[in-house]
C-alpha positions in Angstrom: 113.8 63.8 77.4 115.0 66.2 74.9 119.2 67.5 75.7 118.9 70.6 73.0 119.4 74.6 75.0 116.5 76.0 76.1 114.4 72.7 77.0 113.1 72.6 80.3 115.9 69.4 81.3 118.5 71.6 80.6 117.1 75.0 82.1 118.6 75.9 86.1 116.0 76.1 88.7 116.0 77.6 92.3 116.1 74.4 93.4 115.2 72.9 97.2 118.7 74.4 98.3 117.5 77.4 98.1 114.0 77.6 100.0 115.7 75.7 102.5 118.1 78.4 103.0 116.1 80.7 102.9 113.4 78.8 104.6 116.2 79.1 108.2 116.7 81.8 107.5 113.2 83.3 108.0 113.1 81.2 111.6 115.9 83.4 112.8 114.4 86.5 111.4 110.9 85.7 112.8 112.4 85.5 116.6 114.1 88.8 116.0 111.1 90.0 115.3 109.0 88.9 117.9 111.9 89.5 120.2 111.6 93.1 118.5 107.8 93.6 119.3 107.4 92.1 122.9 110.0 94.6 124.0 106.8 96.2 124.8 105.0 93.2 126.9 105.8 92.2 130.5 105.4 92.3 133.8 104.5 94.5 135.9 100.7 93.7 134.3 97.3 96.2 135.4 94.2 94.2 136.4 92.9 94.2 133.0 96.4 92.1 131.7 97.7 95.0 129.8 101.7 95.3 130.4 102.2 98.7 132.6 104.8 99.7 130.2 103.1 99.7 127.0 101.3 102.8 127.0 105.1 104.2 127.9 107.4 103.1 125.6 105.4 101.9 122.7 106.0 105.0 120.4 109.5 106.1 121.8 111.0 102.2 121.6 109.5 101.6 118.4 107.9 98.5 119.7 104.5 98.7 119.5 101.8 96.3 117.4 98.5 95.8 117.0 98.5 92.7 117.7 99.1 94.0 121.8 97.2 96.9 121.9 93.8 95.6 120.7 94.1 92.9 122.8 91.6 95.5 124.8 88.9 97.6 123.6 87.8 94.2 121.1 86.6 92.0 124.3 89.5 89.9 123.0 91.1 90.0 126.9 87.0 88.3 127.7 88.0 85.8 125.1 84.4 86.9 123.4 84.2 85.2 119.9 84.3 87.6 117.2 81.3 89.0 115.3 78.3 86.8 116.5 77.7 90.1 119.5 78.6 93.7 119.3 78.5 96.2 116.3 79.3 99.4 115.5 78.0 102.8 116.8 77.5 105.8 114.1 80.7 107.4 115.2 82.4 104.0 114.1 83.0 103.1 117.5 83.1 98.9 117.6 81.3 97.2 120.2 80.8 93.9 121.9 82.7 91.1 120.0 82.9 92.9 116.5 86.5 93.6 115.4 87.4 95.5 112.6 89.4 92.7 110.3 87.4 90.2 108.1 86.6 87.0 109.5 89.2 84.4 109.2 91.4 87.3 111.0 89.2 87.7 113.9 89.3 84.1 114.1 93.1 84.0 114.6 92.7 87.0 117.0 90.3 85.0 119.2 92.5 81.9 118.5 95.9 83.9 119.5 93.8 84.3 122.9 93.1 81.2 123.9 94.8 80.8 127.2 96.1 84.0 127.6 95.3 86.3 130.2 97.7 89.1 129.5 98.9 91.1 126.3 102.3 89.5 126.5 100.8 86.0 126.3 98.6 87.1 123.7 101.3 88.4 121.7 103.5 85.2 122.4 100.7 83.2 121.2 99.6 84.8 118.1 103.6 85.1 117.2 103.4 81.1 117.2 100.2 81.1 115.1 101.3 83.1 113.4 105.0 82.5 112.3 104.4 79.2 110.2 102.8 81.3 107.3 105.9 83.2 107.3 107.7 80.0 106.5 105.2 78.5 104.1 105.8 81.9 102.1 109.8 81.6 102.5 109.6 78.4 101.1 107.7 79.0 98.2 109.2 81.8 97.2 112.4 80.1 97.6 111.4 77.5 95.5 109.7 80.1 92.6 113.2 82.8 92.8 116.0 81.4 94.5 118.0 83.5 96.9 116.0 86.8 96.0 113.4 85.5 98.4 115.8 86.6 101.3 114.3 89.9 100.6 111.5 88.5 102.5 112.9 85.9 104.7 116.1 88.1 106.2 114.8 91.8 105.5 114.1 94.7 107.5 110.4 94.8 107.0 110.0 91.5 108.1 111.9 92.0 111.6 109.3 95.3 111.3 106.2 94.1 111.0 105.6 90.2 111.4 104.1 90.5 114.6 102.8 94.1 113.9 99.3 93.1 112.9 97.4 89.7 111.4 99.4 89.9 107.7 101.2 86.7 107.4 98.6 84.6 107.1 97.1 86.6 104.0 100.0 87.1 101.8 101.0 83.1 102.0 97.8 83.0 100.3 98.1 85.4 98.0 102.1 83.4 97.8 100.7 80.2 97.3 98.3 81.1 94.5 101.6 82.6 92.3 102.8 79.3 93.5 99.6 77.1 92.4 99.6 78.7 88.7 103.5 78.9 87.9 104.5 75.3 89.4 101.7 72.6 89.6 102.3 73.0 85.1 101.1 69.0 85.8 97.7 70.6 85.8 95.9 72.2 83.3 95.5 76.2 83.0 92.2 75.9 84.1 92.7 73.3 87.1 95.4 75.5 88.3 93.3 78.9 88.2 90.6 77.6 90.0 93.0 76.5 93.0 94.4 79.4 93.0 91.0 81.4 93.1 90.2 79.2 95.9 93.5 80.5 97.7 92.4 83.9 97.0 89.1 83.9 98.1 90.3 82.7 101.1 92.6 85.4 101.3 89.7 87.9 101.4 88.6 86.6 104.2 91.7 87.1 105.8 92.1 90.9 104.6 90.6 91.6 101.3 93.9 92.6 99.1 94.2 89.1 97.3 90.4 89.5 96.2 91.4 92.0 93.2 94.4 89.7 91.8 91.3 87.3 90.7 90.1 89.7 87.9 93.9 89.1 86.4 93.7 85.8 87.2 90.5 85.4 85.0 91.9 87.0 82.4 95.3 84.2 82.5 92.9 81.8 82.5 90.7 82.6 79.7 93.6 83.8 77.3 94.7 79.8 78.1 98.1 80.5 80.3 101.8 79.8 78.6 100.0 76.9 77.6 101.4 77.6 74.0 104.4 78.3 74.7 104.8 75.1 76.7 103.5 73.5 73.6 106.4 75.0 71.7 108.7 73.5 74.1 107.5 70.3 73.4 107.6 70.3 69.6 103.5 69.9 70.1 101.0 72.5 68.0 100.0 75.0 69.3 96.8 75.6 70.7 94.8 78.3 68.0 92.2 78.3 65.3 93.4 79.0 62.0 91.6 81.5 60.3 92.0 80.8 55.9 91.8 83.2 52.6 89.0 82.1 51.0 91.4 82.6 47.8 93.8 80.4 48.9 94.3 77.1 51.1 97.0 78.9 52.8 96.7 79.3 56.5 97.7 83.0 56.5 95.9 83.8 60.4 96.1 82.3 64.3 93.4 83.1 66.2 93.2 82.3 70.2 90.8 79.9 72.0 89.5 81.6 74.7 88.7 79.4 77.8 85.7 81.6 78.6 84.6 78.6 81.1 88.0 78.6 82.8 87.7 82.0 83.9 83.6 82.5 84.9 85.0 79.4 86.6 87.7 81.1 88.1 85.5 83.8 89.3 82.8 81.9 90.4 84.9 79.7 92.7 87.1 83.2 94.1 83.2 84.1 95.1 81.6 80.5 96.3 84.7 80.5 98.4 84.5 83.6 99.9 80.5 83.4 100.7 80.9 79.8 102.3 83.9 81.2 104.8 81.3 84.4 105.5 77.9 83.3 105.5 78.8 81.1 108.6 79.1 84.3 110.7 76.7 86.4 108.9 74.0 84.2 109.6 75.1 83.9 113.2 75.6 87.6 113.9 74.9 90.0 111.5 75.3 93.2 112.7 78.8 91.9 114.2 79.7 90.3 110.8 78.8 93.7 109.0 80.6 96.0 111.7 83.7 95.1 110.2 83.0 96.1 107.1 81.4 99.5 107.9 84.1 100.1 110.1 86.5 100.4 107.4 84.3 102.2 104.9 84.1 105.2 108.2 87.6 105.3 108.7 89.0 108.5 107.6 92.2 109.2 106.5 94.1 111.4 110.0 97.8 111.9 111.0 97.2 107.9 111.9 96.7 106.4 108.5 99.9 107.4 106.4 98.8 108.3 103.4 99.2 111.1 100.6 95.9 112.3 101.4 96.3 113.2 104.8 100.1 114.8 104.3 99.3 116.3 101.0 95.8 117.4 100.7 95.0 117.9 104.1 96.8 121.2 104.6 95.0 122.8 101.5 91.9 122.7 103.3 93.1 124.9 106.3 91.9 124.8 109.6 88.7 126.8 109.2 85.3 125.6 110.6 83.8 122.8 108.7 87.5 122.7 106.4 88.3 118.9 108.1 84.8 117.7 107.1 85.0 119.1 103.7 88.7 117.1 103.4 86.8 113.8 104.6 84.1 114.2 102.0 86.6 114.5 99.3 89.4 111.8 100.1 85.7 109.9 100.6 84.8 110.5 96.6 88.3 110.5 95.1 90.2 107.6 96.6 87.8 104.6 95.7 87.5 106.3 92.2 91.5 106.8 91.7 91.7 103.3 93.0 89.4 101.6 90.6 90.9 104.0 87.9 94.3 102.3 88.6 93.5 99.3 88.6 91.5 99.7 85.1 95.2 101.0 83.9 97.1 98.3 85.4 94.5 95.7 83.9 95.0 97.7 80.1 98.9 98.0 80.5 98.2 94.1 80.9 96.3 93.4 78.0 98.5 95.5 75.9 101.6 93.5 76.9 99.5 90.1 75.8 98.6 91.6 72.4 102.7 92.4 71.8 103.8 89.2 73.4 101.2 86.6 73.4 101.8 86.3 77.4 99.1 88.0 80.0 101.3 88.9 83.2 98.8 88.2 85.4 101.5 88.1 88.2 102.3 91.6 87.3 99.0 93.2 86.5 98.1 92.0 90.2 100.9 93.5 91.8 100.3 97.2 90.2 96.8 96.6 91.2 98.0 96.8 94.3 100.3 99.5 93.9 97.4 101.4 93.3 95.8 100.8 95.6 98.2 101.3 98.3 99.0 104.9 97.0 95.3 106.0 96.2 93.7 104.0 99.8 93.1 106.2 102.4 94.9 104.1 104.5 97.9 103.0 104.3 99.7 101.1 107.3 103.3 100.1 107.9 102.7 96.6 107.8 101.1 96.5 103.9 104.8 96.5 102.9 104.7 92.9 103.5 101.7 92.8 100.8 104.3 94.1 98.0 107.5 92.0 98.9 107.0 89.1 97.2 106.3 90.9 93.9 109.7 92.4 94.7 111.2 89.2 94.8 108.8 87.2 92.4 109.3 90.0 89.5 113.0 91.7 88.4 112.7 94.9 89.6 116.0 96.6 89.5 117.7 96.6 93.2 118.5 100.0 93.2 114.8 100.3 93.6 114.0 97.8 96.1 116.3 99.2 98.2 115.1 102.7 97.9 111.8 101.5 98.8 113.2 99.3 101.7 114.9 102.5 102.9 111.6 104.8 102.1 109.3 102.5 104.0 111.8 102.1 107.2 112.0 105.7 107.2 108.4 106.2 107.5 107.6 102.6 109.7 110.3 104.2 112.1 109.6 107.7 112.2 106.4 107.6 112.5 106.2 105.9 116.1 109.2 108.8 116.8 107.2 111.5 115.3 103.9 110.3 117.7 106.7 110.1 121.3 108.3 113.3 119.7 104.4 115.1 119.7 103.6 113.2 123.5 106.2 114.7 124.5 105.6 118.7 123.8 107.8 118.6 121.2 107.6 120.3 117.9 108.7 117.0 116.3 110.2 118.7 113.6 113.0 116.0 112.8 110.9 113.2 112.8 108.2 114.6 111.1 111.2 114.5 107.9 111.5 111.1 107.9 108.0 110.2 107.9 107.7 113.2 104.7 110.6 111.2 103.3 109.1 108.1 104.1 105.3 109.0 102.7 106.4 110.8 99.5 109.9 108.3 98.4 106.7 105.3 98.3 104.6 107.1 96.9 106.9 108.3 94.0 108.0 104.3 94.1 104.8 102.9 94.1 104.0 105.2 90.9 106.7 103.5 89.1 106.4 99.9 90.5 102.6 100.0 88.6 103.9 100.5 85.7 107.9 97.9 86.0 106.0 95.1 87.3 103.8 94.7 84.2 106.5 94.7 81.8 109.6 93.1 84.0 110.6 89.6 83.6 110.0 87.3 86.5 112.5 85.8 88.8 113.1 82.3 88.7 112.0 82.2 85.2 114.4 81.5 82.2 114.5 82.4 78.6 113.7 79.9 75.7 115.2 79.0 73.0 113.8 79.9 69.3 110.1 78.6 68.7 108.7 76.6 66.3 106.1 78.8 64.6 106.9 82.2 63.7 103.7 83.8 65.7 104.8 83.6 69.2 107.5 85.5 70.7 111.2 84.0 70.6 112.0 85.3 74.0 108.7 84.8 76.3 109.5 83.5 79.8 108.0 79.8 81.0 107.7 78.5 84.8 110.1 76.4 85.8 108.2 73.3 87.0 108.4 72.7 90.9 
C-alpha cells in the first residue's frame, strides 16, 4: 500500500476509540434521561394505570413525554394493536386502535406495552426498546466524526428528549444510511445507495423525515459518488467519457457517466420498501392505517405546535369572528408550498456545489432539506432537535453555532412546559412566554442559516487529499475515511 501524504494509509481516522467513548458515554446520558422523564411516573396509580401525579407536575417539573401521556386516549393501556380498528372522526379525533405515528412507530408503542399495566411501566419499557437505537447512532457517529459525536451522546437535548416521544429509532436510520454510503467504500456507489434507500424507506415508516433525503440520495448515486476521486487516490482513471475536436486527436473535454439505473434504483427500492412495511396494515385495516395519515394533514398549527406560524402570523389575524379559521386556511396553503420551495433550493444549492466541485453533498443537501422543513412545517416539536444533531456533528458547522442553537432550543424545550404551568396557574406568564419567543425565533433565524452552511461545509471525520492526478477534478475535495 502506497506511504506518499494524502493516501488513505496514511490519513487519521476517528477510530474504534472513539465510538466506544462515546458509545458509554451515551449509556450514562440515556439513564439521566429516563431518570429525567419518569420523574413524572409512580405510584399512587388511578384505576386506569395513569400515575396520580402526572397531570400535576408534568408542565411545572418539566417532566412530561409523550411517550406517558398517550399511553391513554390510543387504547394503548387495552393493549389494542394499532391501526387494524379505530379511525378518525372529522374533528380529527382518533379512535379505536389508530394512533397518530406511522406504522413501524405504533408498532413500538404497542410493543413498549406489552406487560405493562401502568404509564410508568409503559414508559420504563419503551425507554429499554428504545435506548439501543440511541447507541447504534452513538456508535456510528463515533466511528464517521470522532469525539464531535458527544454532541449527541452527552448533550442536553438528548437528556431532553430521548424518552420524550418515539424518535430514536428513526434517526439511527436516517444515521446508518450516512453510515452505509460513506464507510462500506468496499461496495460500489450503487450497492451502497440502494442500502441506504432501504434504511430510509424504513425510516418513513418510522416517522416520514428520512423519506426526503432519498431524492439527494438519487442524485449521489446517479452523478456516481466520490467514485472518481477514489480513483485518483489510487492512481486508477478516472471514470468519464472523453468528448474530442474533430480537428484534432486531442482529448480537450470530460464528460460524466450518469448511473441513471443506480438512482431509479435507488428510488424504486426507498418506495418497494416503504409499501411492503405498509401494505401489511393497510390491507388489514384501512381506515386505521389511513387515520394516521389524516390526522397529521388536520393538525393545525396552535400555542401547542411551536412554530413561526402560530407566534408570528397568528397575531396578524386578530381575534375577530372567523379570524382563527382564516389563519388555518393560510398556514394550510403556504407551509407545504414553502416547504417544497425549500427543499427545491436546498436540492439547486446542491447541484451548484457539484458543477464547482465535482462532488454532490448529498449529506448536506438532506440536512437543509430538513432545515426547511422544520422552519416552514406547521409543527414543530421539541423532540425534532434530535432529527438535526447528527448533521451537527456529521458536518463542520462552526461551534459558536451549535451552541447557540443548543441554547435556542433548550430555551424553548424548557420554557415552553413553564409557559403552559405558568398559564394553569392564572398567571400572565409573561417571563416564560420570553424564553419560548427566544427559543422559537434564535432556531428559526439558525435553521435559516444552517440550510444554506450545511451544503457548502466540509464534513467531520473527513480529511483533505493530496494533489490529483488529472487537472479536472478539484485538488481539495473531501473522501470518506473507510470504516
Amino acid at each position: 500500500m502506497s506511504n506518499r501524504p494524502g493516501t488513505r494509509a496514511n490519513l487519521p481516522r476517528p477510530g474504534r476509540v472513539a465510538a466506544v467513548t462515546v458509545l458509554l458515554l451515551c449509556g450514562v446520558t440515556l439513564l439521566f434521561a429516563y431518570l429525567n422523564k419518569a420523574r413524572c411516573a409512580g405510584e399512587p396509580f388511578e384505576s386506569n394505570g395513569r400515575s396520580a401525579a402526572f397531570d400535576h407536575i408534568k408542565d411545572s417539573h418539566v417532566c412530561y413525554s409523550d411517550i406517558q401521556f398517550l399511553w391513554l386516549g390510543r387504547d394503548i393501556n387495552e393493549h389494542v394493536f394499532p391501526y387494524l380498528t379505530g379511525g378518525i372522526t372529522t374533528h380529527g379525533a382518533l379512535t379505536g386502535g389508530a394512533v397518530e405515528y406511522p406504522v413501524l412507530s405504533g408498532l413500538l408503542m404497542w410493543l413498549g406495552a406489552v406487560g405493562a399495566h401502568t404509564d410508568a411501566t409503559f414508559l420504563l419499557h419503551s425507554a429499554l426498546l428504545l435506548a439501543p437505537f440511541a447507541l447504534a447512532t452513538a456508535w456510528m457517529l463515533g466511528r464517521m466524526s470522532g469525539m464531535a459525536a458527544l454532541l449527541w451522546a452527552a448533550g442536553p437535548p438528548l437528556v431532553l428528549y430521548a424518552f420524550h416521544n418515539w424518535e430514536l429509532p428513526v434517526v439511527c436510520t436516517a444515521v446508518g444510511a450516512v453510515y452505509v454510503v460513506t464507510t462500506l467504500t468496499r461496495y460500489s456507489v450503487r450497492t451502497r445507495g440502494v442500502l441506504a434507500a432501504i434504511l430510509l424507506g424504513i425510516g418513513f415508516c418510522l416517522k416520514l423525515y428520512p423519506g426526503i433525503f432519498v431524492l439527494p440520495l438519487m442524485v449521489h448515486v446517479l452523478v456516481g459518488g466520490s467514485d472518481g476521486l477514489d480513483a485518483l487516490r489510487h492512481h486508477r482513471a478516472p471514470r468519464v467519457d472523453w468528448m474530442s475536436d474533430e480537428n484534432d486527436d486531442v482529448p480537450t473535454r470530460p464528460t460524466r457517466r450518469y448511473d441513471v439505473r443506480g438512482a431509479v434504483a435507488v428510488a424504486a427500492t426507498a418506495i418497494a420498501t416503504a409499501a411492503l412495511i405498509n401494505l401489511p396494515f393497510a390491507l388489514a385495516g384501512y381506515q386505521g392505517w389511513r387515520a394516521s395519515f389524516t390526522f397529521q394533514e388536520l393538525r393545525q398549527a396552535d400555542i401547542t405546535t411551536n412554530s413561526i406560524w402560530f407566534w408570528g402570523l397568528r397575531p396578524m389575524f386578530g381575534d375577530t369572528p372567523g379570524a382563527e379559521q382564516s389563519f388555518q386556511d393560510v398556514v394550510s396553503t403556504a407551509s407545504p408550498l414553502l416547504v417544497v420551495c425549500s427543499f427545491v433550493l436546498a436540492m439547486w444549492l446542491g447541484w451548484r456545489r457539484y458543477q464547482a466541485s465535482g462532488l454532490f453533498p448529498w449529506v448536506g443537501v438532506s440536512g437543509a432539506m430538513l432545515c426547511g422543513f422544520l422552519l416552514f412545517h406547521k409543527v414543530h416539536s421539541p423532540q425534532y432537535t434530535l432529527w438535526l444533531i447528527p448533521f451537527l456533528v456529521l458536518l463542520e458547522i462552526p461551534w459558536s453555532v451549535v451552541a447557540a442553537y443548543l441554547l435556542a432550543d433548550a430555551s424553548l424545550g424548557i420554557g415552553i412546559f413553564r409557559y403552559f404551568y405558568a398559564l394553569g396557574e392564572g398567571s400572565t406568564a409573561d417571563v416564560e412566554k420570553h424564553f419560548v419567543l427566544f427559543g422559537v425565533w434564535g432556531r428559526a433565524m439558525l435553521l435559516v442559516y444552517l440550510l444554506f452552511a450545511f451544503v457548502y461545509v466540509p464534513a467531520r471525520g473527513r480529511w483533505r487529499a493530496g494533489p490529483p492526478a488529472a487537472p479536472q477534478h478539484p485538488s481539495d475535495e473531501l473522501v470518506p475515511v473507510s470504516s
